[in-house]
Biopython code that builds the backbone (N, CA, C, O; Angstrom):
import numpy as np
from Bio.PDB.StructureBuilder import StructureBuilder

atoms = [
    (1, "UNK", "N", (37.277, -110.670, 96.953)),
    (1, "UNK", "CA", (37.731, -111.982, 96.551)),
    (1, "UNK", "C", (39.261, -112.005, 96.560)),
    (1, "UNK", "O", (40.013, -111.264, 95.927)),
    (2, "UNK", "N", (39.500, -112.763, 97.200)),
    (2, "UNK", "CA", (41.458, -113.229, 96.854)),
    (2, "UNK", "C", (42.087, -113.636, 96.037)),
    (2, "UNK", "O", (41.845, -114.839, 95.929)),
    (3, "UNK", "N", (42.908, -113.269, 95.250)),
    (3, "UNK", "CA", (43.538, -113.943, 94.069)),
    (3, "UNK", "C", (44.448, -115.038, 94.636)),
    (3, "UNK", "O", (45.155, -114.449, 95.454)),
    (4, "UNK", "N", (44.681, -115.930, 94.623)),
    (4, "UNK", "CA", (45.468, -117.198, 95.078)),
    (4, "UNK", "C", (46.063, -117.566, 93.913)),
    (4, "UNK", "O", (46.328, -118.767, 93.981)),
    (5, "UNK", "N", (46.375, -117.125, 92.943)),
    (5, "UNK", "CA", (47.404, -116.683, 91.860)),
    (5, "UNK", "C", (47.810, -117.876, 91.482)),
    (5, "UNK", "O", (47.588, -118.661, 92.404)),
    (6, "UNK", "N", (48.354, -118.462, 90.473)),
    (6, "UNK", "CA", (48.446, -119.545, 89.969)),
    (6, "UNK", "C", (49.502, -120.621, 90.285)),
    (6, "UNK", "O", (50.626, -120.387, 90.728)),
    (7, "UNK", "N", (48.809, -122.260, 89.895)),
    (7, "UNK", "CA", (49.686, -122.751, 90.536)),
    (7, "UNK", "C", (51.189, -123.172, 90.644)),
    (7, "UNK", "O", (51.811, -123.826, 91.481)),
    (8, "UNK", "N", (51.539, -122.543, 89.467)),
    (8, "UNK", "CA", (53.130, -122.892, 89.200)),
    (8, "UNK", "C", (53.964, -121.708, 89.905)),
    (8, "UNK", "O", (55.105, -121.945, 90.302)),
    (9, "UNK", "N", (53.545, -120.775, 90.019)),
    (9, "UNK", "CA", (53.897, -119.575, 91.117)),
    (9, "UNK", "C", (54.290, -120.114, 92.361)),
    (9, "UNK", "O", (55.389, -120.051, 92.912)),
    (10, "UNK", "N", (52.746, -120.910, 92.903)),
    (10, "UNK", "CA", (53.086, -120.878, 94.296)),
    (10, "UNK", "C", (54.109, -122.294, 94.476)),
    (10, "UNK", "O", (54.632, -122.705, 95.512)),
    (11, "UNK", "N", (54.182, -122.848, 93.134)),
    (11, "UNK", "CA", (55.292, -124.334, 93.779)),
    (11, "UNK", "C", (56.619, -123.457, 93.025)),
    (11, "UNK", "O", (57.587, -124.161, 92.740)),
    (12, "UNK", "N", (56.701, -122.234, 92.747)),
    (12, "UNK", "CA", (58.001, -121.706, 92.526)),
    (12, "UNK", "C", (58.252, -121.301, 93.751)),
    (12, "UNK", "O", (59.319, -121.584, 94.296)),
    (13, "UNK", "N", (57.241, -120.536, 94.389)),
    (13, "UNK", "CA", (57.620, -120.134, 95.784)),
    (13, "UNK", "C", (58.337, -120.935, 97.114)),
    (13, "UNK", "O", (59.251, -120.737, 97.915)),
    (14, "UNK", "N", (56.971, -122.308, 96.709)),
    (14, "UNK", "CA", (58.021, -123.526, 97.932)),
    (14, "UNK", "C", (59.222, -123.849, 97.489)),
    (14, "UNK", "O", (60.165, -123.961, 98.273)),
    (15, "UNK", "N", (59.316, -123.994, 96.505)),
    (15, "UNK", "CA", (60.800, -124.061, 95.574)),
    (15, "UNK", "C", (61.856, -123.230, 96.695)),
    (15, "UNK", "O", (62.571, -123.745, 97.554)),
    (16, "UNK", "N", (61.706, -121.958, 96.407)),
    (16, "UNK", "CA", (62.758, -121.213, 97.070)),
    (16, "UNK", "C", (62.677, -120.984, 98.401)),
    (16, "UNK", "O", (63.374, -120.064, 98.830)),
    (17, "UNK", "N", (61.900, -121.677, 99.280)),
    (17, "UNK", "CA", (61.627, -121.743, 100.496)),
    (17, "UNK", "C", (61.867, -123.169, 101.032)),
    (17, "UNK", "O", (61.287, -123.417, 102.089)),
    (18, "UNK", "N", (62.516, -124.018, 100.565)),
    (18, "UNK", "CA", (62.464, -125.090, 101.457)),
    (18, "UNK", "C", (63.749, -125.316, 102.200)),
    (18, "UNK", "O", (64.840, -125.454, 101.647)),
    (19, "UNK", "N", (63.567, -125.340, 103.313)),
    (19, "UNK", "CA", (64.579, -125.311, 103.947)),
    (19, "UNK", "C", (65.045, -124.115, 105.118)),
    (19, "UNK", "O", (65.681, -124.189, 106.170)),
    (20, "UNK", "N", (64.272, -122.776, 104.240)),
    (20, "UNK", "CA", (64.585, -121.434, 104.770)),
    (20, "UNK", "C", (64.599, -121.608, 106.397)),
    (20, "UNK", "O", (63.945, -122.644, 106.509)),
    (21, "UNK", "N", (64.871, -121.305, 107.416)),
    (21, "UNK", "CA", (64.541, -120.982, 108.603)),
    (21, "UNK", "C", (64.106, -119.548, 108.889)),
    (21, "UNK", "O", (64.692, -118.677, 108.247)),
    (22, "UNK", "N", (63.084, -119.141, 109.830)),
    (22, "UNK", "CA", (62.618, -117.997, 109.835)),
    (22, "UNK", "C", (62.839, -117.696, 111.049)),
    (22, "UNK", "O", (62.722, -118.660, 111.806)),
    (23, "UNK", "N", (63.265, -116.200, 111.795)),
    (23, "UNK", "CA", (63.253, -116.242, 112.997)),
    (23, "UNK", "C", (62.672, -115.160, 113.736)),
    (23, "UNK", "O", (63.259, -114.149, 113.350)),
    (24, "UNK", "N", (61.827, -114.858, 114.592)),
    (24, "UNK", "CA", (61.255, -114.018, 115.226)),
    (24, "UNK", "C", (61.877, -113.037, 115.394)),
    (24, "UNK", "O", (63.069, -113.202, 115.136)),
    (25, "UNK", "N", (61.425, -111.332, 115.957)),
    (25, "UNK", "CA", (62.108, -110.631, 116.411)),
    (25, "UNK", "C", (62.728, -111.111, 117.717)),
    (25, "UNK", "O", (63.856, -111.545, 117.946)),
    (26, "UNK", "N", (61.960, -110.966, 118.295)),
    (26, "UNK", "CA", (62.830, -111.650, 119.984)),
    (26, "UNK", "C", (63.998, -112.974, 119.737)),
    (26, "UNK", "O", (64.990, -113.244, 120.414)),
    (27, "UNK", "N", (63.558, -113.528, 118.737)),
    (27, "UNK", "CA", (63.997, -114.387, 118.569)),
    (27, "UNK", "C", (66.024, -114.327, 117.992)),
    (27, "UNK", "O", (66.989, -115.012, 118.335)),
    (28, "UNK", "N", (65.841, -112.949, 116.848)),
    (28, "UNK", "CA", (67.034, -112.528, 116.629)),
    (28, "UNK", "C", (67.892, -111.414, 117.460)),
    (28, "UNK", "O", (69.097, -111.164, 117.426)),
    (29, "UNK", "N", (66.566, -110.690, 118.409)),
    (29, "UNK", "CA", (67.550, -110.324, 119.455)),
    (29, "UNK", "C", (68.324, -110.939, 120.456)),
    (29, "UNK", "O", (69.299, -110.511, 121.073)),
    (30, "UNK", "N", (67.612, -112.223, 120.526)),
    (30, "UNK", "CA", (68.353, -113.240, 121.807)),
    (30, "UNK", "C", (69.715, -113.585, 121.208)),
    (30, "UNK", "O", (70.769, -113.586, 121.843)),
    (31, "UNK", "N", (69.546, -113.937, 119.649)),
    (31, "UNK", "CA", (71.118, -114.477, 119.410)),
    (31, "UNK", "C", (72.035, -113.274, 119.248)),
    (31, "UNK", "O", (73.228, -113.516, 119.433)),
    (32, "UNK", "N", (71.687, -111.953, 118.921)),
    (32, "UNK", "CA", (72.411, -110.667, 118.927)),
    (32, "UNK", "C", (73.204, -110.143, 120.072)),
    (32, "UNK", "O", (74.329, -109.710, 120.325)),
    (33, "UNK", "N", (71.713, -110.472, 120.810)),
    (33, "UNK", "CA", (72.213, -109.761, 122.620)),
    (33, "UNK", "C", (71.803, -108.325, 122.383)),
    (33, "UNK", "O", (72.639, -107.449, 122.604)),
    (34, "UNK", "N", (70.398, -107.946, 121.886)),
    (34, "UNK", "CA", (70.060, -106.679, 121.809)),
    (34, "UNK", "C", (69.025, -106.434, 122.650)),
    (34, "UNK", "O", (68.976, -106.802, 123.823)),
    (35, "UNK", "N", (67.919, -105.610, 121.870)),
    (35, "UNK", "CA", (67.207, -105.514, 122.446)),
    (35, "UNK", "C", (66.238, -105.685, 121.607)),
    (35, "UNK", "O", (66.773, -106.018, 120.550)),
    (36, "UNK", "N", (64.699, -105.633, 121.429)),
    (36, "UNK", "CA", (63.669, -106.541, 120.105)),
    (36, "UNK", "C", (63.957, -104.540, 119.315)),
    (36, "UNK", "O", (63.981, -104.169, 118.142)),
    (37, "UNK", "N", (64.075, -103.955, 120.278)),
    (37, "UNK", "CA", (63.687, -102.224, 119.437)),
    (37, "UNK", "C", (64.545, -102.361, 118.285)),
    (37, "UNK", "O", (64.257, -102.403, 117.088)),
    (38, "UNK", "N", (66.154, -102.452, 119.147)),
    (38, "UNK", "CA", (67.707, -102.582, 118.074)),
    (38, "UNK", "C", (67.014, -103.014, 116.809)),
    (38, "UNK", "O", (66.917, -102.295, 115.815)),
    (39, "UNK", "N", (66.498, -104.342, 116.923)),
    (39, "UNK", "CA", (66.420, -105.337, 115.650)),
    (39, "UNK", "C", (65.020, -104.682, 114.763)),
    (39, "UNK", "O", (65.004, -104.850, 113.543)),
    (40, "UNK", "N", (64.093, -104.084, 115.304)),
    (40, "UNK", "CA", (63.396, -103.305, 114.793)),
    (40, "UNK", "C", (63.688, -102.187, 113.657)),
    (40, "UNK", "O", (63.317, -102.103, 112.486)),
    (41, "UNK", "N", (64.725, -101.133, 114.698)),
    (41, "UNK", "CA", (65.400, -100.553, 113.841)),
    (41, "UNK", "C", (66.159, -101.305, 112.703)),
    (41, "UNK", "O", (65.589, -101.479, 111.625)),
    (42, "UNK", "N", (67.123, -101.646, 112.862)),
    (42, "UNK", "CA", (67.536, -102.340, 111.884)),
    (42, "UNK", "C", (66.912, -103.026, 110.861)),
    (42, "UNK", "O", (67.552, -103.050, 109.810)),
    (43, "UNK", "N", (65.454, -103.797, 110.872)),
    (43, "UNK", "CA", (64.757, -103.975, 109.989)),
    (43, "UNK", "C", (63.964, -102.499, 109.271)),
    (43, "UNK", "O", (63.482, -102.463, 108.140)),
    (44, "UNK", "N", (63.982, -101.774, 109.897)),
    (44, "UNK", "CA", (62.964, -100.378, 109.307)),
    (44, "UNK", "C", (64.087, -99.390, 108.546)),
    (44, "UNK", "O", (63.761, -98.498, 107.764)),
    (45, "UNK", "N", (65.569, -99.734, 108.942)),
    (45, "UNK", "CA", (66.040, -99.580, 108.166)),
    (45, "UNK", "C", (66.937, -99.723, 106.540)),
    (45, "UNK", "O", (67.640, -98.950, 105.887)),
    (46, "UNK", "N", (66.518, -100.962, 106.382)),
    (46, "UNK", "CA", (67.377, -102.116, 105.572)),
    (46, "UNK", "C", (68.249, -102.429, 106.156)),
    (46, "UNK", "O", (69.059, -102.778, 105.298)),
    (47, "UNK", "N", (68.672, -102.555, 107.068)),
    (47, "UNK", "CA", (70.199, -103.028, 107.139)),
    (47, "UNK", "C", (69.880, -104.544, 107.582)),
    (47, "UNK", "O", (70.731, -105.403, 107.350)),
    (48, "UNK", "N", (68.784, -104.858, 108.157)),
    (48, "UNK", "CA", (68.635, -106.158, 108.217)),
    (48, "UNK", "C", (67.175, -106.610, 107.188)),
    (48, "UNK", "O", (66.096, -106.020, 107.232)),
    (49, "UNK", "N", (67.499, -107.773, 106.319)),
    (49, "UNK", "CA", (66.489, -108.389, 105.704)),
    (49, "UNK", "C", (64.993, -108.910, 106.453)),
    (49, "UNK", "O", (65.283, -109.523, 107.480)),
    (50, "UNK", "N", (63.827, -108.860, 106.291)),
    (50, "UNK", "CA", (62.796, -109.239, 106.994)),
    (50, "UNK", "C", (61.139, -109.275, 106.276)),
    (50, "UNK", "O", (60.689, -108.293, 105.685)),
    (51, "UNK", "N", (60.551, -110.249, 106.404)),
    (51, "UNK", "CA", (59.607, -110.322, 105.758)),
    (51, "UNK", "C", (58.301, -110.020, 106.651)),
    (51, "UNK", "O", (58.142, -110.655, 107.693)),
    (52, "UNK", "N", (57.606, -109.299, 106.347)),
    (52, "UNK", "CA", (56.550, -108.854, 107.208)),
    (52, "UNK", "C", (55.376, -109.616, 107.072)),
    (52, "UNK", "O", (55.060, -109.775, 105.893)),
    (53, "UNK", "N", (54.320, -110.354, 108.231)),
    (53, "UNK", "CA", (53.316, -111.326, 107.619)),
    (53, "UNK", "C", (51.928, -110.597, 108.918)),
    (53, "UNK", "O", (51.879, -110.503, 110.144)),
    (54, "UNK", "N", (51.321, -110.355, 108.165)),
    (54, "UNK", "CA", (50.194, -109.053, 109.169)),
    (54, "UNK", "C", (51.454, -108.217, 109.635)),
    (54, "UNK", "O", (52.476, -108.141, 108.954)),
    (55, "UNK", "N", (51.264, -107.512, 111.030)),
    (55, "UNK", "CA", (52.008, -107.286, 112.255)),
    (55, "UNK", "C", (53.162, -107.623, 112.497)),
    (55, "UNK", "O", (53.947, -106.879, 113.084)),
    (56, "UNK", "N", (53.508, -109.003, 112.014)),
    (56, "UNK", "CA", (54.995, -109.425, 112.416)),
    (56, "UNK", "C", (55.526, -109.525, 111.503)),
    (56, "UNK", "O", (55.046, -109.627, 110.374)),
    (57, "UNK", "N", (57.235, -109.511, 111.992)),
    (57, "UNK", "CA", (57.980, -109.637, 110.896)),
    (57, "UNK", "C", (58.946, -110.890, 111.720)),
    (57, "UNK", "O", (59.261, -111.160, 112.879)),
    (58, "UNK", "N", (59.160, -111.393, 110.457)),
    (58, "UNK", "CA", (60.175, -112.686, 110.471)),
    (58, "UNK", "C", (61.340, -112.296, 109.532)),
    (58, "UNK", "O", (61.490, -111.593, 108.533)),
    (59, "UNK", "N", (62.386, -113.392, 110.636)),
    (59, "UNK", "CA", (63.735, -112.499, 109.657)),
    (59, "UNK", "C", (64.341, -113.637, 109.160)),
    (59, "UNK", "O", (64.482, -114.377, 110.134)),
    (60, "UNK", "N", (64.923, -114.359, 107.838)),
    (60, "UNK", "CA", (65.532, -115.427, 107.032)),
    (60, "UNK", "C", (66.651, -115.682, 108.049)),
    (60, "UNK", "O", (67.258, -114.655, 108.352)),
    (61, "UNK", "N", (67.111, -116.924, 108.712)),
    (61, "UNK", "CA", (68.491, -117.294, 109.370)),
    (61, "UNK", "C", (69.261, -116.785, 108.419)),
    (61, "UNK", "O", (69.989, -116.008, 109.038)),
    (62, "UNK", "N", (69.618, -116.729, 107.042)),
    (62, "UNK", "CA", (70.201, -116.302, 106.442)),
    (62, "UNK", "C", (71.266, -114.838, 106.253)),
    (62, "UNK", "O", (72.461, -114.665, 106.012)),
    (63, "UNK", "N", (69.755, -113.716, 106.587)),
    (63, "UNK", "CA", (69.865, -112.679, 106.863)),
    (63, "UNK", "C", (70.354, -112.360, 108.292)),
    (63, "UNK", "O", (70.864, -111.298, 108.650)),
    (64, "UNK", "N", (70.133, -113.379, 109.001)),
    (64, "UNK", "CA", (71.273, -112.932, 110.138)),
    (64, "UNK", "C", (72.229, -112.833, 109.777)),
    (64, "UNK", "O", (72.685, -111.690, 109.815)),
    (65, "UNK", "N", (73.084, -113.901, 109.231)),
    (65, "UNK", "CA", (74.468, -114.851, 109.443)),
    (65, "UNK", "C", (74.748, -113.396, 108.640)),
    (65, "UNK", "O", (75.614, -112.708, 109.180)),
    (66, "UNK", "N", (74.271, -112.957, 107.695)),
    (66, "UNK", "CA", (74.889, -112.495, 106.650)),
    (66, "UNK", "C", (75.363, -110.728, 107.275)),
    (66, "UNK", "O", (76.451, -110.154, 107.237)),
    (67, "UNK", "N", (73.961, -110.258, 107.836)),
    (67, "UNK", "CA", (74.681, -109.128, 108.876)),
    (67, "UNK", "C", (75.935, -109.350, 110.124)),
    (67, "UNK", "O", (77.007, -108.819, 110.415)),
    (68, "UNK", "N", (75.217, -110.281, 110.550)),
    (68, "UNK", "CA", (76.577, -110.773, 111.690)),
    (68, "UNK", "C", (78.140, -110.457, 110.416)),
    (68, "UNK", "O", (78.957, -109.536, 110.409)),
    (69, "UNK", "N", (78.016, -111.539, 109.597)),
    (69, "UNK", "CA", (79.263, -111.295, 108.926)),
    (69, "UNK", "C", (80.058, -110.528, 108.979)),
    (69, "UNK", "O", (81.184, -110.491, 109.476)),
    (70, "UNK", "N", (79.039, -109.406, 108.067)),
    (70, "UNK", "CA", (79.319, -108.038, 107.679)),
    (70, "UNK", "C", (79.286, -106.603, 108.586)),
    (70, "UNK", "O", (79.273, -105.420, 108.246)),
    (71, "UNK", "N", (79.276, -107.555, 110.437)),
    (71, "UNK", "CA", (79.063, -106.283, 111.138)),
    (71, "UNK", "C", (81.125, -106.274, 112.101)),
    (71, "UNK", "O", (81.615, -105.586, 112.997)),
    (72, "UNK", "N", (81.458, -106.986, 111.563)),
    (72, "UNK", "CA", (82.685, -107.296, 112.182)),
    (72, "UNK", "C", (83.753, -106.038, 111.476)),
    (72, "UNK", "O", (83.868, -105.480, 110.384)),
    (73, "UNK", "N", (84.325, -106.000, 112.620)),
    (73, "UNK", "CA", (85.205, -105.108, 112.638)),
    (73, "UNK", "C", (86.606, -105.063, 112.928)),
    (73, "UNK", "O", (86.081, -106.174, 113.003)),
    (74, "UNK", "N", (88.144, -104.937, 113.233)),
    (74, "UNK", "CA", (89.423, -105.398, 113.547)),
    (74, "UNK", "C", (89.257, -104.053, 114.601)),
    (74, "UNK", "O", (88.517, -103.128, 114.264)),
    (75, "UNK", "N", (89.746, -104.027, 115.455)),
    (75, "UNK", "CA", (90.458, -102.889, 116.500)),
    (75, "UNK", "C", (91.829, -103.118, 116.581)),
    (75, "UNK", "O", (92.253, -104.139, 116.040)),
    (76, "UNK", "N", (92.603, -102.377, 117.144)),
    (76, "UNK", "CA", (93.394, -101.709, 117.413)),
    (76, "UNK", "C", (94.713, -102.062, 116.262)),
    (76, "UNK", "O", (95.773, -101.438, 116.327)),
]
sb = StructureBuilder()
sb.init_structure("model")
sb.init_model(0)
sb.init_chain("A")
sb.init_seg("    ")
for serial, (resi, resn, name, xyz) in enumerate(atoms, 1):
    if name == "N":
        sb.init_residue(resn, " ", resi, " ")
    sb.init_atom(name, np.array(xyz, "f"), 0.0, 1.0, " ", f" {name:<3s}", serial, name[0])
structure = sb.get_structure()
């Protein structure tokens, strides 16, 4: 039997989900310019945020912007 857990839970949940955008693996390698493995790794390692649903994982637009940010660097 499934617990489908109560209902003020799950309208807390849409609560913090409205709006979210979610984006595929392929989907965040296309805007990276990687490859789907790169972004793999990077999810298996924390360094990128990702929510797993069966088999796939979806990654928050959020959690892009926010690595992109934080992957910048100054040279020379």
């Amino acid at each position: 039997m499934v617990d489908k857990g109560k209902p003020e839970e799950v309208a807390s949940l849409q609560g913090r989900l409205t709006g979210v955008r979610f984006y595929t693996v392929a989907e965040v390698a296309a805007v990276m310019r990687v490859s789907k493995m790169s972004v793999y790794r990077l999810i298996h390692s924390g360094e990128l945020e990702a929510v797993r649903f069966g088999r796939s994982f979806r990654v928050p637009e959020s959690a892009v912007k926010a690595f992109l940010d934080t992957s910048y660097f100054e040279t020379g």
